[in-house]
Residue, then its C-alpha position, 0 to 999 in steps of 0.5 A: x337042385x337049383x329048386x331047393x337052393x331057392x327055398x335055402x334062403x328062406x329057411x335061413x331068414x325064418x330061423x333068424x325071425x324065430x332067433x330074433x324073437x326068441x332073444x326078444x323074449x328072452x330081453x323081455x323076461x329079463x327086465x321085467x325080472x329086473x324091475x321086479x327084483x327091484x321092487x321086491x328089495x324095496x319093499x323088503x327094505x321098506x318093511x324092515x324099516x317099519x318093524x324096526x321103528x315098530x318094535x323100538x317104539x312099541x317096546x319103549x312105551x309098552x316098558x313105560x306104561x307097564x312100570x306106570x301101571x304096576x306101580x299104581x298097585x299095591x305091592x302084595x298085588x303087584x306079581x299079579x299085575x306083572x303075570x297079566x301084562x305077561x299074558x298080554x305081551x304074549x299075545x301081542x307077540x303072537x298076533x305080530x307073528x302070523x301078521x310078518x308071517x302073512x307078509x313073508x307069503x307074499x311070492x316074490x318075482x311072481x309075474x317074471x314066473x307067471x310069463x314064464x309058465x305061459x311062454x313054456x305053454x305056447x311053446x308045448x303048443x307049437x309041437 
């Protein structure tokens, strides 16, 4: 009896070491998730910013030299001046599509996901 009281104090302070790292890795994971929402806000915020100021400007002078240019044609011409550049917006507006499209797969807090996976793979190989 008195040989298992000597392994008692043992078993507790392993099951400290392991709640130490435990809460360690968990302090860990929450910053790095900190840091990346963060990030994540800002870049979000930095994107927004320039499709705005984008499409404000973009538009302003798509208008300006749109009327400039149909206005060069002779009237019986003008509607299909007014179709071509109807086509060519079209296209503009697809083209920026798939580009914010291709922004948008960007995934978000993909580090904080990676560590996590690889902390759920080291504790499946401890069983």
């Amino acid at each position: 009896m008195a040989d298992n009281n000597n392994h008692f104090p043992g078993v507790v302070a392993q099951l400290r070491k392991i709640g130490r790292t435990g809460l360690g890795a968990l302090q860990n994971r929450g910053e790095l998730l900190a840091v990346e929402w963060q990030e994540e806000n800002a870049r979000l915020t930095e994107i927004l910013v320039w499709a705005f100021g984008l499409a404000f400007l973009a538009m302003t002078g798509l208008i300006l030299l749109t009327a400039t240019i149909i206005l060069l044609f002779p009237v019986e011409l003008r509607i299909y001046a007014f179709a071509g550049f109807t086509v060519l917006y079209l296209a503009g507006a697809l083209t920026a599509w798939f580009n914010v499209k291709g922004l948008l797969k960007h995934e978000p807090f993909a580090e904080s996901l990676t560590q996590i996976k690889k902390d759920s793979v080291w504790l499946e190989s401890l069983e």
